[in-house]
FIDREN-229524 format. One record per residue (C-alpha): residue number from 1; x, y, z; residue in one letter. Coordinates in steps of 0.05 Angstrom, whole numbers, plus 5000, padded with zeros to 4 digits. Example, Ala and Ser with C-alpha at 12.3 -4.5 7.8 and 13.67 -1.06 7.14 Angstrom:
<rs>
R  seq     X     Y     Z  type
R    1  5246  4910  5156     A
R    2  5273  4979  5143     S
</rs>
This chain:
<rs>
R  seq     X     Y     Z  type
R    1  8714  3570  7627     X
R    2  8642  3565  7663     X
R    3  8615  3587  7601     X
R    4  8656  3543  7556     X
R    5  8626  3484  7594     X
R    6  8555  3513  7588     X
R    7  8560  3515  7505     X
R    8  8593  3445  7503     X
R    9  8526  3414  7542     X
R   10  8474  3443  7502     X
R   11  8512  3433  7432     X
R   12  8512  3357  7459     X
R   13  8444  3363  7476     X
R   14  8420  3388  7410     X
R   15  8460  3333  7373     X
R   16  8428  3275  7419     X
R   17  8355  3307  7408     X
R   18  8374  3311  7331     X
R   19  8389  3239  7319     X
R   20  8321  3215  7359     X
R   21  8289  3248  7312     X
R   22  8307  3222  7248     X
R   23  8309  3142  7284     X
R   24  8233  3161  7290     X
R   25  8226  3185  7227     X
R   26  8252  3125  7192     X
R   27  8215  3074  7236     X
R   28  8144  3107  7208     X
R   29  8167  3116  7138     X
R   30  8105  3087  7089     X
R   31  8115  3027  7053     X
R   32  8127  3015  6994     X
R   33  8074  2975  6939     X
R   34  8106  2913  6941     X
R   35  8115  2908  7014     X
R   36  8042  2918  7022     X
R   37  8008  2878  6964     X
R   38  8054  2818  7003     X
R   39  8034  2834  7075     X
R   40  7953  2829  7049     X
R   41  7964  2767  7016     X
R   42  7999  2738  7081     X
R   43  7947  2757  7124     X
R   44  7891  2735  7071     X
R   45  7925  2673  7077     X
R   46  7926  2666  7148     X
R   47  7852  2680  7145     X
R   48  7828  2627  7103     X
R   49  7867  2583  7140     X
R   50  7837  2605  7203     X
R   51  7757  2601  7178     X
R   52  7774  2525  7146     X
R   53  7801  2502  7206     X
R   54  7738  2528  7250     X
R   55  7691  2495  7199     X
R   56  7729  2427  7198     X
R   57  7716  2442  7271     X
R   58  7635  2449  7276     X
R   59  7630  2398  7224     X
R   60  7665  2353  7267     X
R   61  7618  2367  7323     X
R   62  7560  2368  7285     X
R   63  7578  2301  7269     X
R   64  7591  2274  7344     X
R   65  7530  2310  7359     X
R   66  7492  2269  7307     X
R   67  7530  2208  7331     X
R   68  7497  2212  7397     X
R   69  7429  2205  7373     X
R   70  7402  2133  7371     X
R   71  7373  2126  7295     X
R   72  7324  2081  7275     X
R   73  7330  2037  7210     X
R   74  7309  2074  7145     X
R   75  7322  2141  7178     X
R   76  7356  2202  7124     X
R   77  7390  2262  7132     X
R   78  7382  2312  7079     X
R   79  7421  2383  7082     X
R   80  7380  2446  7080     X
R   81  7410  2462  7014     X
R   82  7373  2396  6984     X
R   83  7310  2402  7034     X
R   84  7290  2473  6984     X
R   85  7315  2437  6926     X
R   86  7273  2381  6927     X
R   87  7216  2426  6961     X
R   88  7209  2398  7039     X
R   89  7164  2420  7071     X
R   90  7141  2408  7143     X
R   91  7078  2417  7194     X
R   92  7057  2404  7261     X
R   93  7021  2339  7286     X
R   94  6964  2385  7314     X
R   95  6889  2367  7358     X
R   96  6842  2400  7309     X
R   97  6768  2405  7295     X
R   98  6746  2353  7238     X
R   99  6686  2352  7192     X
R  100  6664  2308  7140     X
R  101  6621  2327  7070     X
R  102  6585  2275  7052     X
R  103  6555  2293  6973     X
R  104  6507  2252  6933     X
R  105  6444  2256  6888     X
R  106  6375  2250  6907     X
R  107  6298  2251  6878     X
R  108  6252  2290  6905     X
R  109  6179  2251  6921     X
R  110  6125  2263  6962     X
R  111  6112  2254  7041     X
R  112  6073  2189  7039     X
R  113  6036  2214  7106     X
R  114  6012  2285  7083     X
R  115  5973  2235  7016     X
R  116  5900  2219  7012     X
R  117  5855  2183  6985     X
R  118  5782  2195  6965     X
R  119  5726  2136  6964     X
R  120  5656  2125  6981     X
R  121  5628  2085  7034     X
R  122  5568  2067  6999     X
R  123  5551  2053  6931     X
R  124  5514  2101  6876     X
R  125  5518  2137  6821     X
R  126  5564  2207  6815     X
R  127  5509  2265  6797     X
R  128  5561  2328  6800     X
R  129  5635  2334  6797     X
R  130  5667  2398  6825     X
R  131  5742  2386  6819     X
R  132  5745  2363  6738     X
R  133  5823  2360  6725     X
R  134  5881  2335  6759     X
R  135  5938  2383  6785     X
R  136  5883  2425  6812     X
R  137  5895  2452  6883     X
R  138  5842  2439  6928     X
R  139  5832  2464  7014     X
R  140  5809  2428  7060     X
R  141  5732  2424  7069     X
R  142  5732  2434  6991     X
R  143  5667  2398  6955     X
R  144  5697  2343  6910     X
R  145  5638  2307  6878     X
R  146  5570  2289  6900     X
R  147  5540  2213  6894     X
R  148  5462  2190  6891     X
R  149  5453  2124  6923     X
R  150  5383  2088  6940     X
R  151  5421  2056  7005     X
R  152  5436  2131  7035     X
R  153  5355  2155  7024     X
R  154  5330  2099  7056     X
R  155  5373  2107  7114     X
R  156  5360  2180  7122     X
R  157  5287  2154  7118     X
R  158  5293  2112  7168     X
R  159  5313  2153  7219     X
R  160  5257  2201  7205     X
R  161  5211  2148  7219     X
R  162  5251  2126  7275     X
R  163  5252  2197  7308     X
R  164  5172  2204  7294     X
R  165  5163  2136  7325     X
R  166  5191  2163  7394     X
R  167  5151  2215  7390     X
R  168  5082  2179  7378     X
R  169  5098  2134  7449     X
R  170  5136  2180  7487     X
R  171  5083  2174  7531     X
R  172  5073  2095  7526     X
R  173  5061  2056  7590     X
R  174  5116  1998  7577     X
R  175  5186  2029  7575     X
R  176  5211  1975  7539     X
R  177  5175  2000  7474     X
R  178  5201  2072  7488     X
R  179  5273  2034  7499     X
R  180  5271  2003  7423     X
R  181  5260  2067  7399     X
R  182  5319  2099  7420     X
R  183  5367  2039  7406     X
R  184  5337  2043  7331     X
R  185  5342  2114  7324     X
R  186  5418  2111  7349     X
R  187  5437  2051  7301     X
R  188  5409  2086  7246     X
R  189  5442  2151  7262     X
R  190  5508  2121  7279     X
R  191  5503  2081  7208     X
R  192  5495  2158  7174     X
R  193  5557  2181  7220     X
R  194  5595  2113  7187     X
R  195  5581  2144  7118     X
R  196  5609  2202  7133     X
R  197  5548  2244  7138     X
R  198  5566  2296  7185     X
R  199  5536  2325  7255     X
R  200  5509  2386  7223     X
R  201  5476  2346  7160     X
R  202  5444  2302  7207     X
R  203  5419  2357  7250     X
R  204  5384  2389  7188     X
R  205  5351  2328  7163     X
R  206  5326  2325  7250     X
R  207  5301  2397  7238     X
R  208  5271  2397  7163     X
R  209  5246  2329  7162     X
R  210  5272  2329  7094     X
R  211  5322  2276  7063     X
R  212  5385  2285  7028     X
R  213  5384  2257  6954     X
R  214  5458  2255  6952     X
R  215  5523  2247  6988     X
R  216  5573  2295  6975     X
R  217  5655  2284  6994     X
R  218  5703  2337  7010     X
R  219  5777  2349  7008     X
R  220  5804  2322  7073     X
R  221  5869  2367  7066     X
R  222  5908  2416  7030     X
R  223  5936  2400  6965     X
R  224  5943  2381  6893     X
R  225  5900  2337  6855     X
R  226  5937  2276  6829     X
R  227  5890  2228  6806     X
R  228  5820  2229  6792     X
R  229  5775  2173  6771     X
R  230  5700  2200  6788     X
R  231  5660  2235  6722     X
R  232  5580  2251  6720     X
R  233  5540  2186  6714     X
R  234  5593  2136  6727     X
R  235  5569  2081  6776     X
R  236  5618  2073  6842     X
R  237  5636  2033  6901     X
R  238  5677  2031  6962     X
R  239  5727  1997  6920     X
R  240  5734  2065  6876     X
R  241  5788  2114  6882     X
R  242  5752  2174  6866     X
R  243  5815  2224  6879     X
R  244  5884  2224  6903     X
R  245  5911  2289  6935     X
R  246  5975  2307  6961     X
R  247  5997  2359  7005     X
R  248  6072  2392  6984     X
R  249  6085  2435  7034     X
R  250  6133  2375  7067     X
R  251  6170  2332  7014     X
R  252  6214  2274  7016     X
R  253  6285  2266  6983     X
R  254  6311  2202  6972     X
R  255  6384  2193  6962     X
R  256  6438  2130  6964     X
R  257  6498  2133  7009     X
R  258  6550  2087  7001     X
R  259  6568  2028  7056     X
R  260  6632  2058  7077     X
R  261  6593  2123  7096     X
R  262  6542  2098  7137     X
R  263  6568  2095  7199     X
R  264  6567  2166  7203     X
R  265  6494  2177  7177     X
R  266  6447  2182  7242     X
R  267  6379  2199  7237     X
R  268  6364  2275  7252     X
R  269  6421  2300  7221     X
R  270  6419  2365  7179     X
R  271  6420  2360  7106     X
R  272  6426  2411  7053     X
R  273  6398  2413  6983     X
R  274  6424  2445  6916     X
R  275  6380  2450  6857     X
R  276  6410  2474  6785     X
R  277  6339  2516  6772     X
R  278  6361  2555  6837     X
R  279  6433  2556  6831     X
R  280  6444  2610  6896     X
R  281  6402  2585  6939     X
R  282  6399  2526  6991     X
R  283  6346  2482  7027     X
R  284  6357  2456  7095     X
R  285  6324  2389  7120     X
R  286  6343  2326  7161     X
R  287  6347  2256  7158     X
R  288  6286  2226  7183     X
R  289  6297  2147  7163     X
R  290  6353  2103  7152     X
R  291  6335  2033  7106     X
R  292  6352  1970  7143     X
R  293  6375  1936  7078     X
R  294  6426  1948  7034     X
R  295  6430  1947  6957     X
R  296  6477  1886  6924     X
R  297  6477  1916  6866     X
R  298  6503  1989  6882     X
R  299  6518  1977  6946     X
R  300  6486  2032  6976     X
R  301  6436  2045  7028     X
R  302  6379  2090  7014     X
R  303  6372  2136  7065     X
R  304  6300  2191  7063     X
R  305  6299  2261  7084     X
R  306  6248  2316  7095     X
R  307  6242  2387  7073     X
R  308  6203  2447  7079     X
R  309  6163  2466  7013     X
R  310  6125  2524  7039     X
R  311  6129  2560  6966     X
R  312  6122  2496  6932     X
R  313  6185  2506  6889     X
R  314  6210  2437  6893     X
R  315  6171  2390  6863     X
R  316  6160  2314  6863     X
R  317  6219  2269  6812     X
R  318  6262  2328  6810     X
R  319  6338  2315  6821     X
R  320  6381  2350  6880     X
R  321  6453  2359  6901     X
R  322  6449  2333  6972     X
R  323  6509  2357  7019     X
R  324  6509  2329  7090     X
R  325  6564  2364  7136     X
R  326  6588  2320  7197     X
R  327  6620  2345  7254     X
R  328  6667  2294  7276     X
R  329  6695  2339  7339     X
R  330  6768  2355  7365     X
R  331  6823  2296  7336     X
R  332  6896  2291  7329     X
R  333  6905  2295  7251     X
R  334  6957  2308  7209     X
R  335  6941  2327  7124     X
R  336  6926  2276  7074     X
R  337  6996  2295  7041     X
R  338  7034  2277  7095     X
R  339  7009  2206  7100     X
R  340  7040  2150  7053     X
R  341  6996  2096  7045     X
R  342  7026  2038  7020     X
R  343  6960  2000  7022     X
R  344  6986  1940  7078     X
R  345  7014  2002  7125     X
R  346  7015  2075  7125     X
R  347  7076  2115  7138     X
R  348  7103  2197  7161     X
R  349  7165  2223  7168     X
R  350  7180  2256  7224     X
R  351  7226  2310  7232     X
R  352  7276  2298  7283     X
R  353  7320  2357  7276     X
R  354  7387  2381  7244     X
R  355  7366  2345  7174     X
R  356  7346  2271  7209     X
R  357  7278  2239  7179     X
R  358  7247  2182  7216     X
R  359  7196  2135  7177     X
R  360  7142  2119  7224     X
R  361  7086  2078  7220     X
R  362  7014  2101  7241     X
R  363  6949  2084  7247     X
R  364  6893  2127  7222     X
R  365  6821  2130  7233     X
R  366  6767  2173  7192     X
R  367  6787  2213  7130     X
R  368  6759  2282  7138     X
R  369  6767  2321  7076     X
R  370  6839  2342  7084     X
R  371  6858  2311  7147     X
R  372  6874  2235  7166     X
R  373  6848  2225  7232     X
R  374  6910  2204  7281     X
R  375  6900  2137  7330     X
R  376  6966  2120  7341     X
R  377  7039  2141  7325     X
R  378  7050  2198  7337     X
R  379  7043  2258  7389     X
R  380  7027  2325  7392     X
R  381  7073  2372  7377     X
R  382  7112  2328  7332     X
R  383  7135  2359  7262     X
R  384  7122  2307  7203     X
R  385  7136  2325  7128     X
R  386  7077  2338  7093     X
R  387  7114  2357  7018     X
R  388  7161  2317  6972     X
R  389  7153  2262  7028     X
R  390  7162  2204  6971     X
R  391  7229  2230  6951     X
R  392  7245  2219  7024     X
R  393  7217  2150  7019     X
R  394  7255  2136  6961     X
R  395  7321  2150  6989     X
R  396  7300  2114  7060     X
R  397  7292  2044  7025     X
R  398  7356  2057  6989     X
R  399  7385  2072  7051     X
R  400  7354  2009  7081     X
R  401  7367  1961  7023     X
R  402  7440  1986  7022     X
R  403  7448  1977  7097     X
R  404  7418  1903  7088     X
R  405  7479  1884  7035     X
R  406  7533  1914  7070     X
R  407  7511  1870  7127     X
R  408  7509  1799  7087     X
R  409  7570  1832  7056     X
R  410  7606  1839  7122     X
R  411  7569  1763  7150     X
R  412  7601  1724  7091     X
R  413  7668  1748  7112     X
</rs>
């Protein structure tokens, strides 16, 4: 009996364990294609419903965001996808170091003080001639030409008799005699110092007793021979320029700067010179006079400079490129591109974030190359569009003009 009851239990067992089994194995039986091609599309549905309900979402913050911000009249807002169509772009109102090229044409002339001129102080006739052409280069202490005059032999004359004079009453009893004789000795010798008869000649004549036909003139500097109006056996006065010479190794440049320029032309300044003979290379100088007066015609200011000419290579009414670089020092500035300048006020956009554009007028000082010098209207740090900023324009007075005929629109109601 005992074991009768021991079969029955685990036959009832095995039949319970048995039909858990198969309820499990019909729970993960796979599914078939239909079932599954719907249960993607159900939860491909669910998704997209999910993602445009979370964008309706942000774009309805973005908008009370926006919302919040006080905008000013004429102020856009572009998307990013149309800021790279149209081709924004944007930089940083920045403190930056400014310079200023100011370019013109000049003539090269001589240095008016480094000129001179060559006459006699006494009249005669011209007996040799030394320097016969003009262009010649001539040094200082050079013989030029020598001159015969009557005036000069009885002079040196004189003071021979003068000196032999003293000599005769150097022992005199009356001092006043002895007196005379030295005042006429020193008139007569100061007359030959007047004509340019020199220590050392007069010293000679004291010594030899003999007198000096003629009177011969030297080069007073170094330099080139530009005029010369003394030949053998021409008759001359004081009145005569015998010779002009001119020393190059300083030359002048004179060029014309324009009225609106000059306020940044100070004397001293450093100057540079192009010439198309010497195409690589550059000569420095400086600004060394500033005319008072200014031309009606042109009006321009001529303004001189002075260079070095130590190997001569620039020469007198030759034309130069003339380059003067300012340096204007450390100024808020923005680029030329960025500025809109209607020609009664000029405007920038400023970039205020998530797509917002802000006209803005500002006030601008010097023009330096590239850069619009900054005086008022904006800060530092500040981004302002510096591309495409007339398509931004254009839609602003749309935006504007609109705005104005909604509002009649709305007042005649």
């Amino acid at each position: 009996m005992r074991k009768n009851l021991v079969l029955f239990i685990i036959f009832s067992i095995s039949i319970i364990l048995y039909g858990c089994q198969r309820g499990i194995d019909e729970k993960i039986k796979p599914q078939s294609h239909e079932e599954m091609k719907h249960e993607e599309h159900t939860h491909k549905e669910m998704k997209h419903e999910g993602h445009a309900e979370m964008k309706h979402e942000g774009h309805e913050m973005k908008e009370a965001k926006t919302a919040e911000i006080p905008m000013k009249p004429g102020t856009v807002m572009i998307s990013p996808e149309k800021q790279q169509l149209i081709g924004i772009k944007t930089e940083v109102v920045q403190t930056r170091r400014l310079h200023r090229d100011i370019r013109t044409v000049g003539i090269v002339d001589y240095d008016e003080r480094r000129i001179a001129k060559i006459h006699t102080k006494i009249p005669g006739w011209i007996e040799k001639v030394f320097v016969n052409f003009t262009g010649k280069l001539v040094a200082r202490g050079q013989p030029l030409i020598s001159i015969y005059s009557p005036e000069l032999v009885s002079t040196q004359e004189e003071y021979l008799l003068a000196l032999r004079a003293k000599k005769y009453i150097s022992g005199a009893p009356y001092s006043e005699i002895s007196s005379s004789a030295d005042s006429l000795i020193e008139a007569t010798r100061k007359r030959l110092l007047l004509w340019d008869i020199s220590e050392d000649q007069i010293k000679r004549l004291e010594e030899k007793g003999v007198v000096q036909k003629s009177l011969t003139l030297y080069s007073p500097i170094n330099g080139f021979v530009l005029e010369r109006n003394g030949f053998e056996g021409m008759y001359v006065t004081p009145e005569t320029n015998l010779y002009t010479v001119a020393d190059l190794s300083t030359v002048w440049v004179y060029a014309d700067i324009y009225e609106y320029e000059m306020p940044l032309i100070r004397t001293g300044q450093e100057a540079i010179i192009n010439l198309s003979y010497y195409p690589q290379e550059t000569f420095r100088g400086r600004v060394i006079y500033v005319y008072p007066y200014l031309d009606e015609k042109t009006r321009t200011v001529k303004v001189r400079f002075e260079f070095p000419n130590k190997d001569l290579r620039l020469k007198p009414q030759m034309y130069a490129n003339i380059e003067i670089r300012i340096d204007l020092g450390r100024k808020l500035s923005v680029s030329e591109t960025a500025v809109l300048d209607s020609g009664e006020r000029k405007i920038v956009f400023v970039d205020l974030g998530n797509g917002h554009f802000e006209p803005r007028e500002v006030k601008t000082g010097i023009k330096a190359k590239d850069y619009y010098e900054i005086i008022s209207g904006l800060k530092e740090g500040e981004r302002v569009v510096s591309s495409a900023n007339f398509l931004i324009d254009s839609e602003s007075r749309l935006k504007e003009a609109m705005g104005g005929m909604m509002h009649e629109h709305g007042g005649s109601k």
